[in-house]
VOZAPA-513265 format. One record per atom (N, C-alpha, C, O): residue number from 1; chain; x, y, z; atom name. Coordinates in pm, 1 decimal, m for minus. Example, Ala and Ser with C-alpha at 12.3 -4.5 7.8 and 13.67 -1.06 7.14 Angstrom:
BEGIN
+-----+--------+----------+----------+----------+-------+
| num | chaine |       c1 |       c2 |       c3 | atome |
+-----+--------+----------+----------+----------+-------+
|   1 |      A |   1319.0 |   m569.0 |    780.0 |     N |
|   1 |      A |   1230.0 |   m450.0 |    780.0 |    CA |
|   1 |      A |   1320.0 |   m330.0 |    780.0 |     C |
|   1 |      A |   1423.6 |   m331.9 |    846.5 |     O |
|   2 |      A |   1285.0 |   m225.0 |    708.0 |     N |
|   2 |      A |   1367.0 |   m106.0 |    714.0 |    CA |
|   2 |      A |   1290.0 |      3.0 |    787.0 |     C |
|   2 |      A |   1340.9 |    113.8 |    803.9 |     O |
+-----+--------+----------+----------+----------+-------+
***
This chain:
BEGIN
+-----+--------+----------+----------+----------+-------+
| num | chaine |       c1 |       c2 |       c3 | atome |
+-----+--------+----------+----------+----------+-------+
|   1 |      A |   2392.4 |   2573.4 |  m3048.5 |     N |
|   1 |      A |   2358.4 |   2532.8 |  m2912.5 |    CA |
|   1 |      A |   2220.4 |   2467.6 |  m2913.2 |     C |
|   1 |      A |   2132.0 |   2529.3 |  m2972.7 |     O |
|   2 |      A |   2187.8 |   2344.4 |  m2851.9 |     N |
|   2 |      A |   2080.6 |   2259.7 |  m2815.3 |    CA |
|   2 |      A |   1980.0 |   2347.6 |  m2715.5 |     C |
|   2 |      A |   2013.1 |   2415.4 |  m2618.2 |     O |
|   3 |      A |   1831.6 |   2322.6 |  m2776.3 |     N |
|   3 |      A |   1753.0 |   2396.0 |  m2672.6 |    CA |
|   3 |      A |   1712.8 |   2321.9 |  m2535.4 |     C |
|   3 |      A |   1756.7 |   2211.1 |  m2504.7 |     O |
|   4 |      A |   1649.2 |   2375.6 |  m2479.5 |     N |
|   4 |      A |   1652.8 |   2291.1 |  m2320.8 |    CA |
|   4 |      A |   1542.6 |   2176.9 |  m2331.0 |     C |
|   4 |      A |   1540.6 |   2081.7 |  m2252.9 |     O |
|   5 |      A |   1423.4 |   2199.9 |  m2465.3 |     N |
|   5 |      A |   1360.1 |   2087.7 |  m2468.7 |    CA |
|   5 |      A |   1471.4 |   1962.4 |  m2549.8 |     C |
|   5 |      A |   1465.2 |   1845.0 |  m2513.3 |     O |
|   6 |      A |   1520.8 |   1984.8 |  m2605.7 |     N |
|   6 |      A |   1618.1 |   1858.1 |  m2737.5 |    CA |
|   6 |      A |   1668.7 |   1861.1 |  m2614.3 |     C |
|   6 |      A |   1604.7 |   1758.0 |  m2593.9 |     O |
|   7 |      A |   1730.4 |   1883.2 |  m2496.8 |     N |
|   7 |      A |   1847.2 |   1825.7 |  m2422.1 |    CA |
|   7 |      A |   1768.9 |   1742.9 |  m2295.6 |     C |
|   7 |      A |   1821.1 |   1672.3 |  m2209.3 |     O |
|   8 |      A |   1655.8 |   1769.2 |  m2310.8 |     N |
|   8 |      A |   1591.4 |   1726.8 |  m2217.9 |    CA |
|   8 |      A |   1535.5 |   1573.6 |  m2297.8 |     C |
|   8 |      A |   1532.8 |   1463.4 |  m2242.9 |     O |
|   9 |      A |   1499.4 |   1600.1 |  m2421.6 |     N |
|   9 |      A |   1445.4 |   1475.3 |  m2472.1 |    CA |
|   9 |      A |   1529.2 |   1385.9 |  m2535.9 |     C |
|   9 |      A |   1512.8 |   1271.3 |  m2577.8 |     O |
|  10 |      A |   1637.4 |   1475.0 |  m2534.2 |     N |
|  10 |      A |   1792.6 |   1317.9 |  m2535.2 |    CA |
|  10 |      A |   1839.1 |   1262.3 |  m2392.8 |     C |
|  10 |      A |   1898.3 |   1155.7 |  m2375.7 |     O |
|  11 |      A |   1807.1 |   1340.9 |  m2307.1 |     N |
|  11 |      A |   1860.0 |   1271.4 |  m2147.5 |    CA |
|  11 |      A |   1737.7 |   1198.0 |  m2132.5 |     C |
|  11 |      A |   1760.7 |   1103.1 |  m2057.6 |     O |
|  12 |      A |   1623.0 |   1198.9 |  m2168.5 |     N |
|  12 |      A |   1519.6 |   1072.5 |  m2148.7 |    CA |
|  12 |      A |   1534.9 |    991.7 |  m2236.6 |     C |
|  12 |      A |   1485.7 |    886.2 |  m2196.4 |     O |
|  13 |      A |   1594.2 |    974.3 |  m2381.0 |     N |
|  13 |      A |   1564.6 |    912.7 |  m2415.3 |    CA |
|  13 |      A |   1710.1 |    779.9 |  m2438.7 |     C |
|  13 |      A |   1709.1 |    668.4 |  m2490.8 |     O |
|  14 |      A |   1829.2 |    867.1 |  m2366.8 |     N |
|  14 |      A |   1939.6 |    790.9 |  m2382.1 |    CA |
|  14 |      A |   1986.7 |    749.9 |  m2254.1 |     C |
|  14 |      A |   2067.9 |    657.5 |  m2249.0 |     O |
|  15 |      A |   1936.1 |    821.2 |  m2121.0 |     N |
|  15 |      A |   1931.6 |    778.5 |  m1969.7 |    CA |
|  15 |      A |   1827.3 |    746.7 |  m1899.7 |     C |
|  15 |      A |   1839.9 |    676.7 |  m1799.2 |     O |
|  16 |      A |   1740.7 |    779.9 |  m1929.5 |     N |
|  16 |      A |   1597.1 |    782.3 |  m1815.5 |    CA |
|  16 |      A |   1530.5 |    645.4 |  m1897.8 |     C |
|  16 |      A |   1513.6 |    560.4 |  m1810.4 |     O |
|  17 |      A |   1496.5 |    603.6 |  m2000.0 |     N |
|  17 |      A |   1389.0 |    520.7 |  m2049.6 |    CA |
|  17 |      A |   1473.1 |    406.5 |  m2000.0 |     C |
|  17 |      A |   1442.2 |    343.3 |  m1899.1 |     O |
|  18 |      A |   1634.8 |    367.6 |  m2109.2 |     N |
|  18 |      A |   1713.4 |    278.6 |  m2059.3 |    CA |
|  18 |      A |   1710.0 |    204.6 |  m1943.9 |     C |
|  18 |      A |   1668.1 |     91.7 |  m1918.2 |     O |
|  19 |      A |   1780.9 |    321.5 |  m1857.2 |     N |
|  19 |      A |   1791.6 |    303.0 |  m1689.5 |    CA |
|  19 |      A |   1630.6 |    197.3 |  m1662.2 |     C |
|  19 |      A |   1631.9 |     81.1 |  m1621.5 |     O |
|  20 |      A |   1528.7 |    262.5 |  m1691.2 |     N |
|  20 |      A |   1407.1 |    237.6 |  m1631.7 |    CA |
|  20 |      A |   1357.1 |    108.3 |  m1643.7 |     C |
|  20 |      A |   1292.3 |     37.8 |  m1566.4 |     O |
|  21 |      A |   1422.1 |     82.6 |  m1812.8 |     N |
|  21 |      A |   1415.7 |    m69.5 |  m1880.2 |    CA |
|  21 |      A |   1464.1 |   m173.1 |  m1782.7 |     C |
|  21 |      A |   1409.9 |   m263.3 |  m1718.8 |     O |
|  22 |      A |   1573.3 |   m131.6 |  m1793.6 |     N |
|  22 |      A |   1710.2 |   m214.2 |  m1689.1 |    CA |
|  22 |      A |   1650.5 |   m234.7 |  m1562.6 |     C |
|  22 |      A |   1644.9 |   m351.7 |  m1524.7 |     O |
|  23 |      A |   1604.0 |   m145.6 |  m1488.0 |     N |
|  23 |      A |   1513.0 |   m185.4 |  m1360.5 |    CA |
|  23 |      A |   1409.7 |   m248.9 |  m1374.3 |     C |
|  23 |      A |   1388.7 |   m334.6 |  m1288.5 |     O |
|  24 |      A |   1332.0 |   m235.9 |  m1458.8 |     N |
|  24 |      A |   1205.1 |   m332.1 |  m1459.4 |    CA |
|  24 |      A |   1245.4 |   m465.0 |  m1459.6 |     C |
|  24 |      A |   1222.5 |   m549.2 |  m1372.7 |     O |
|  25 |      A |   1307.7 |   m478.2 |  m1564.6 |     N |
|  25 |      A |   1368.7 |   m612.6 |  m1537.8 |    CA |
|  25 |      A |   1436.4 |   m693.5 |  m1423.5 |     C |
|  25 |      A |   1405.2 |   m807.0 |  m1387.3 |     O |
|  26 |      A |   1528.4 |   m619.5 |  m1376.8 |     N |
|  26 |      A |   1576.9 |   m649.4 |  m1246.5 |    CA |
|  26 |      A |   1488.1 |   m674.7 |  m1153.8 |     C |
|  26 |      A |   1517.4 |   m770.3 |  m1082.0 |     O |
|  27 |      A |   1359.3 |   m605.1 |  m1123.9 |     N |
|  27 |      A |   1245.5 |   m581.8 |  m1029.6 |    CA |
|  27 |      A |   1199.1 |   m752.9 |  m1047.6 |     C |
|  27 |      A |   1202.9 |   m827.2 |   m949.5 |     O |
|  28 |      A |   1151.3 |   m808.4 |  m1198.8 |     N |
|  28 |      A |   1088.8 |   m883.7 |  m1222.8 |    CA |
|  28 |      A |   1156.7 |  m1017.4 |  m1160.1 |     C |
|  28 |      A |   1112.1 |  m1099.4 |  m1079.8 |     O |
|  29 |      A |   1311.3 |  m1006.2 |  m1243.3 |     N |
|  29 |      A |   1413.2 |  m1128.2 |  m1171.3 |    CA |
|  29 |      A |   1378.4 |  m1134.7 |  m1031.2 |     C |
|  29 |      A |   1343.2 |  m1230.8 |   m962.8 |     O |
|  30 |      A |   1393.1 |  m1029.5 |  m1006.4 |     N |
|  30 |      A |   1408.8 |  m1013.1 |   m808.7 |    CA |
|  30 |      A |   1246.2 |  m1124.0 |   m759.6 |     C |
|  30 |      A |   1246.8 |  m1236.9 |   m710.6 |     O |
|  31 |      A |   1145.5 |  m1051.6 |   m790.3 |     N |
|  31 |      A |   1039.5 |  m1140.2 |   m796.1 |    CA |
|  31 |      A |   1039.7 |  m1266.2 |   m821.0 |     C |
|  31 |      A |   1007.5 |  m1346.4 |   m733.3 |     O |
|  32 |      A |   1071.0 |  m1300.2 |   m928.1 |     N |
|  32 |      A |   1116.5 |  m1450.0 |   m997.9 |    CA |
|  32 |      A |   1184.4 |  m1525.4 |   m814.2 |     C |
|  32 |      A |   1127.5 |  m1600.5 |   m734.9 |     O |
|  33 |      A |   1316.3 |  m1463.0 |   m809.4 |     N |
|  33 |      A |   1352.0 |  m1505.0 |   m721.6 |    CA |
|  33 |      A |   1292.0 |  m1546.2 |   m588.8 |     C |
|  33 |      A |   1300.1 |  m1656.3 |   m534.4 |     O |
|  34 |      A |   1214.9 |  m1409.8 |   m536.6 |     N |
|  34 |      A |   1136.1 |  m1451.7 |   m404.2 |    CA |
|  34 |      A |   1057.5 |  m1592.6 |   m439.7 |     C |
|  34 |      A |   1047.1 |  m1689.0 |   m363.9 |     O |
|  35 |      A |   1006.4 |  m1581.0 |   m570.0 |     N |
|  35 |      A |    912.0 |  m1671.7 |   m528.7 |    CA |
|  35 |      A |    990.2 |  m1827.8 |   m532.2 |     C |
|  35 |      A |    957.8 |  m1920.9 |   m458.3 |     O |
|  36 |      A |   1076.7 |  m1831.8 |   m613.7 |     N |
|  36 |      A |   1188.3 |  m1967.9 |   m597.6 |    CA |
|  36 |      A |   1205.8 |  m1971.4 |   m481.7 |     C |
|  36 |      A |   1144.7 |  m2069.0 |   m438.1 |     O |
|  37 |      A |   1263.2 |  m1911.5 |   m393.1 |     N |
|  37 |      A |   1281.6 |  m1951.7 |   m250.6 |    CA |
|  37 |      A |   1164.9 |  m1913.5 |   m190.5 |     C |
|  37 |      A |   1196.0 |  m1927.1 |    m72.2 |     O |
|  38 |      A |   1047.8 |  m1873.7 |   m191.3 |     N |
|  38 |      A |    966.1 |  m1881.2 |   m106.7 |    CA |
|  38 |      A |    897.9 |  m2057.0 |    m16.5 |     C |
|  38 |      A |    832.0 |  m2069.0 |     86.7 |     O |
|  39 |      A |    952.0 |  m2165.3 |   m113.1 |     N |
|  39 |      A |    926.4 |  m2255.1 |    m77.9 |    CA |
|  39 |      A |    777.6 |  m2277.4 |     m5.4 |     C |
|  39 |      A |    761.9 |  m2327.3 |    106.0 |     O |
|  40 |      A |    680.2 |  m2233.0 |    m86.8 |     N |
|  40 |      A |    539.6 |  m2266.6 |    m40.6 |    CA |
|  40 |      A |    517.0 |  m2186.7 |    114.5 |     C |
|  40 |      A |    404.2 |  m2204.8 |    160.4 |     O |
|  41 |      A |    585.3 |  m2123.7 |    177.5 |     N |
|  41 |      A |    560.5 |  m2057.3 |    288.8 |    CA |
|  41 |      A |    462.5 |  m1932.4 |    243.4 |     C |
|  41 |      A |    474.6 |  m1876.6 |    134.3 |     O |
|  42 |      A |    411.6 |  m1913.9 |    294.5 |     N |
|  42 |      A |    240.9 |  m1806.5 |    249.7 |    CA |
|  42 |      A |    320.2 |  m1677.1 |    290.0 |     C |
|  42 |      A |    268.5 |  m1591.9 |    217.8 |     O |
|  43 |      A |    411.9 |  m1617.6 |    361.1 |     N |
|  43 |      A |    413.5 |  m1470.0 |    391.7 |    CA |
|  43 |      A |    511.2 |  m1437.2 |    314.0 |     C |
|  43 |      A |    504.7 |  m1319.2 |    279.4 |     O |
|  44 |      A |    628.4 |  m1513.7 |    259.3 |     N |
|  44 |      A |    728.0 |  m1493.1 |    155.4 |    CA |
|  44 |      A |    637.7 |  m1522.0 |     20.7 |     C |
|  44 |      A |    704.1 |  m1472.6 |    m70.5 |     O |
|  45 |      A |    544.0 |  m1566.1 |    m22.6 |     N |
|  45 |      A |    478.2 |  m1571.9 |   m160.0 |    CA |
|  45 |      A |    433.1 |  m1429.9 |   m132.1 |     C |
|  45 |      A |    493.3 |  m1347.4 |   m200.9 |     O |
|  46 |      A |    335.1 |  m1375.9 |    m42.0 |     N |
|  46 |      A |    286.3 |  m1260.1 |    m12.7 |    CA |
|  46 |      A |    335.3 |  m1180.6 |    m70.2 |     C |
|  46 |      A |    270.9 |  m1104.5 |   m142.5 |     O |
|  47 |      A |    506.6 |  m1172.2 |    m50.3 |     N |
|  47 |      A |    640.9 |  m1061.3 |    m59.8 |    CA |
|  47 |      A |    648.6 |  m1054.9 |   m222.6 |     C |
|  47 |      A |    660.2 |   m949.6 |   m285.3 |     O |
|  48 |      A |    639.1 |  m1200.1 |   m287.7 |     N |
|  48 |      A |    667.0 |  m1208.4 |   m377.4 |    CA |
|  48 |      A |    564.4 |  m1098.6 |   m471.2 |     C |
|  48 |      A |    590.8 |   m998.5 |   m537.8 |     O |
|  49 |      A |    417.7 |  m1181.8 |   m435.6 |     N |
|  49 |      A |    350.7 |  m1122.0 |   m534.0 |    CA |
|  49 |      A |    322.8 |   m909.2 |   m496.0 |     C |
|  49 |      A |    286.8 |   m810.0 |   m559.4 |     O |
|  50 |      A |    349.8 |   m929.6 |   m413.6 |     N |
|  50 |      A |    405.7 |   m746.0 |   m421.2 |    CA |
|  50 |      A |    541.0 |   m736.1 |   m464.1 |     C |
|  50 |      A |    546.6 |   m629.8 |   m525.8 |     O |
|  51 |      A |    608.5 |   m768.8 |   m464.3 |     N |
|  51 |      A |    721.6 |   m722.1 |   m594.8 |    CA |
|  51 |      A |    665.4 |   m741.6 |   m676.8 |     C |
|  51 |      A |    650.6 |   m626.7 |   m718.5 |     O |
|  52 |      A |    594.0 |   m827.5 |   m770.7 |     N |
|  52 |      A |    550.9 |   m840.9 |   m925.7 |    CA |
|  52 |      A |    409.6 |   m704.0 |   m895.3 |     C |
|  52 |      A |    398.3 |   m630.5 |   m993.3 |     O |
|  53 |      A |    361.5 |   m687.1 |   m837.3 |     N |
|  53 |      A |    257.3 |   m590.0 |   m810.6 |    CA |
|  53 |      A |    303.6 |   m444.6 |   m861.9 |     C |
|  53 |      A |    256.0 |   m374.2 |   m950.9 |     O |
|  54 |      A |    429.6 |   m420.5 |   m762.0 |     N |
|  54 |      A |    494.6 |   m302.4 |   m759.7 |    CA |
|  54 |      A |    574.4 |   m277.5 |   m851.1 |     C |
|  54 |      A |    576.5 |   m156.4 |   m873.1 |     O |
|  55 |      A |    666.8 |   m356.2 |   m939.4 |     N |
|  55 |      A |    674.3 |   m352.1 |  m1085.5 |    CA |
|  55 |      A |    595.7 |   m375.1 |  m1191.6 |     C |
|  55 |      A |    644.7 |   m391.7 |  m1303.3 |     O |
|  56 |      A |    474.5 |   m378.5 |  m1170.8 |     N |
|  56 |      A |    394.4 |   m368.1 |  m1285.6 |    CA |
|  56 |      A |    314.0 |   m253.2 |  m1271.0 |     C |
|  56 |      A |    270.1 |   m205.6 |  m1375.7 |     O |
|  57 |      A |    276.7 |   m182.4 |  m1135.4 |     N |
|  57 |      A |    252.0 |    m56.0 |  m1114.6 |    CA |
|  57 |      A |    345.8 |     50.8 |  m1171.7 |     C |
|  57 |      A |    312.0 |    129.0 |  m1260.5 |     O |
|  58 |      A |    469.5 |     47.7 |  m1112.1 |     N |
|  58 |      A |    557.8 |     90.4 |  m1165.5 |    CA |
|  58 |      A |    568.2 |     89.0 |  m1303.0 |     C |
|  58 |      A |    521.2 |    200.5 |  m1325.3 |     O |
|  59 |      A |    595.6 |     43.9 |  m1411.5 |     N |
|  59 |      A |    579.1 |      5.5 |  m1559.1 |    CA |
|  59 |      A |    437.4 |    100.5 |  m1615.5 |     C |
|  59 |      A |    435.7 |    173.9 |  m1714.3 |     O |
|  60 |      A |    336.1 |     75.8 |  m1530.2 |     N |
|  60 |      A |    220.1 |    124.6 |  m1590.8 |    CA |
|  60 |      A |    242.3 |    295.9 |  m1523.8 |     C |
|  60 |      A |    177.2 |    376.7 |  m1590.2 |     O |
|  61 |      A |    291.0 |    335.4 |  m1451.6 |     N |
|  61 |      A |    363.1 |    482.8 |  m1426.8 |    CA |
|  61 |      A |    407.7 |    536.1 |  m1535.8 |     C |
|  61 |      A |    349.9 |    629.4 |  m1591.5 |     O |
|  62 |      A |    515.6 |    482.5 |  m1578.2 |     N |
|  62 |      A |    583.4 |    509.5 |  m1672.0 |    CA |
|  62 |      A |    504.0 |    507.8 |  m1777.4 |     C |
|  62 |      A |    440.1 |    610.0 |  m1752.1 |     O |
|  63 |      A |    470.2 |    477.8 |  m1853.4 |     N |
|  63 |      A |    358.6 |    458.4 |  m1936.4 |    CA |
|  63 |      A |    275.5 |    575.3 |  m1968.5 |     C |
|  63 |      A |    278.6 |    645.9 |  m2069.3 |     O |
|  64 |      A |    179.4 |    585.2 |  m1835.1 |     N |
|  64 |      A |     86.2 |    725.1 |  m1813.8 |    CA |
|  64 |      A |    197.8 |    828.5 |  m1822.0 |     C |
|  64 |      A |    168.0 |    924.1 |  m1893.6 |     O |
|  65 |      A |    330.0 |    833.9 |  m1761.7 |     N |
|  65 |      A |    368.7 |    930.2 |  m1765.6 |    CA |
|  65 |      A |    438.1 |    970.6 |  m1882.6 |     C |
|  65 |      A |    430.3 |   1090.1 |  m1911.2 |     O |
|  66 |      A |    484.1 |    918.8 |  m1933.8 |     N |
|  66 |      A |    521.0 |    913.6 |  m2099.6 |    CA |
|  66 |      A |    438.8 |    967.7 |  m2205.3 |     C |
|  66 |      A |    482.0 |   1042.9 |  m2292.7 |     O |
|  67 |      A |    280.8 |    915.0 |  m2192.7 |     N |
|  67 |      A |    179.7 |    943.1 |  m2273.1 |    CA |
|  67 |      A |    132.6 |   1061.2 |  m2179.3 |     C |
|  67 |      A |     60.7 |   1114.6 |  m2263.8 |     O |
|  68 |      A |    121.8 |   1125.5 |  m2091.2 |     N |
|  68 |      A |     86.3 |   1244.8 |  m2058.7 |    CA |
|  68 |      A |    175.5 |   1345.1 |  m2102.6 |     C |
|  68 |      A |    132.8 |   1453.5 |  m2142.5 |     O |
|  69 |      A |    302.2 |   1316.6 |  m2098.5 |     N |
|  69 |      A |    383.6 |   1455.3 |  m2143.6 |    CA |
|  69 |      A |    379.2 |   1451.8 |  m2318.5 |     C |
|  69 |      A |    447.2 |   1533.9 |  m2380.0 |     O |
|  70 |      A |    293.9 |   1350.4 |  m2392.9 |     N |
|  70 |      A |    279.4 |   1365.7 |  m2545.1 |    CA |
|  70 |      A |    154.1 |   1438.0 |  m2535.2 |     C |
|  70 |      A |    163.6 |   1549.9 |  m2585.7 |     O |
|  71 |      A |     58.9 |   1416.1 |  m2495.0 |     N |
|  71 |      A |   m106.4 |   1481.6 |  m2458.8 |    CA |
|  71 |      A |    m55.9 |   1599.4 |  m2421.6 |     C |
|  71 |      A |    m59.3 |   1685.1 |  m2509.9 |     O |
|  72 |      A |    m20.0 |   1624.1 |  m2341.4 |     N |
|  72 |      A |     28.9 |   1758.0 |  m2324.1 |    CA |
|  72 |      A |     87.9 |   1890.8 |  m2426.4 |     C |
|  72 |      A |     44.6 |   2001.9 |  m2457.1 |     O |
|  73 |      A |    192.9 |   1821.8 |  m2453.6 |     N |
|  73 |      A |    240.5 |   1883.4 |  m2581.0 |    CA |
|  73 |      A |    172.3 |   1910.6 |  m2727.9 |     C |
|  73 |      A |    196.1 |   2005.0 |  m2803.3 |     O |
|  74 |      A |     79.9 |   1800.7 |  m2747.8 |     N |
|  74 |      A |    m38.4 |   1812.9 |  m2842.7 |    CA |
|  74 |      A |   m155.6 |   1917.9 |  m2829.7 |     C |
|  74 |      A |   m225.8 |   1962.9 |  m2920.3 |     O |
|  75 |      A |   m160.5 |   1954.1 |  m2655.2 |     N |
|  75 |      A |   m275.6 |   2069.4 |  m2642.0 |    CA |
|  75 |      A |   m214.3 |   2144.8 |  m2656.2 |     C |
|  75 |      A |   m266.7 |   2228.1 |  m2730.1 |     O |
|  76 |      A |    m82.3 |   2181.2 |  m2613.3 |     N |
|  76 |      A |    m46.4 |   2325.6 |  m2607.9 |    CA |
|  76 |      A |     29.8 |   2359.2 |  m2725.5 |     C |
|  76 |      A |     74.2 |   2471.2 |  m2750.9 |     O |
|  77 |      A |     45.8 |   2223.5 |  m2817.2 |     N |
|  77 |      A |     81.8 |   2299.3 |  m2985.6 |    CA |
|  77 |      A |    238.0 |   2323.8 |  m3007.0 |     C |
|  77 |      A |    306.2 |   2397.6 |  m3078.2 |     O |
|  78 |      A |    269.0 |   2193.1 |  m2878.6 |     N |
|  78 |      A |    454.2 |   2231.6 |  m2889.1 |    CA |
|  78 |      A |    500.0 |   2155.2 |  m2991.4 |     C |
|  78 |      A |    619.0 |   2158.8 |  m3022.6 |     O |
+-----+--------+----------+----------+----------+-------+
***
């Protein structure tokens, strides 16, 4: 039987990272997009550059949060 950390660090690492990949990307297209049709109008560029904002916030989440649960595990010697 698998312990609850190995089952936990195969569901991140075969659903959660994936999934997360797959959205970033999508986030970025989506962006891409606003700004193609924004057609030089200033409050739809606005929109745009907060989607690219909020997926790159997002991204850098992931990130910290990834490297905090390794820091973590390094203090407490897991």
């Amino acid at each position: 039987m698998n312990s609850i950390p190995t089952i936990i660090n195969n569901v991140l690492n075969m659903i959660v990272w994936p999934l997360f990949f797959a959205l970033s990307v999508i986030m970025f297209i989506w962006a891409g997009v606003l700004f193609l049709t924004a057609r030089g109008d200033p409050s739809k560029i606005i929109l745009a550059r907060g989607a690219v904002l909020w997926a790159v916030i997002g991204i850098i989440v992931a990130i910290v949060g990834f490297s905090a649960e390794g820091i973590i595990r390094n203090i407490l010697g897991v």
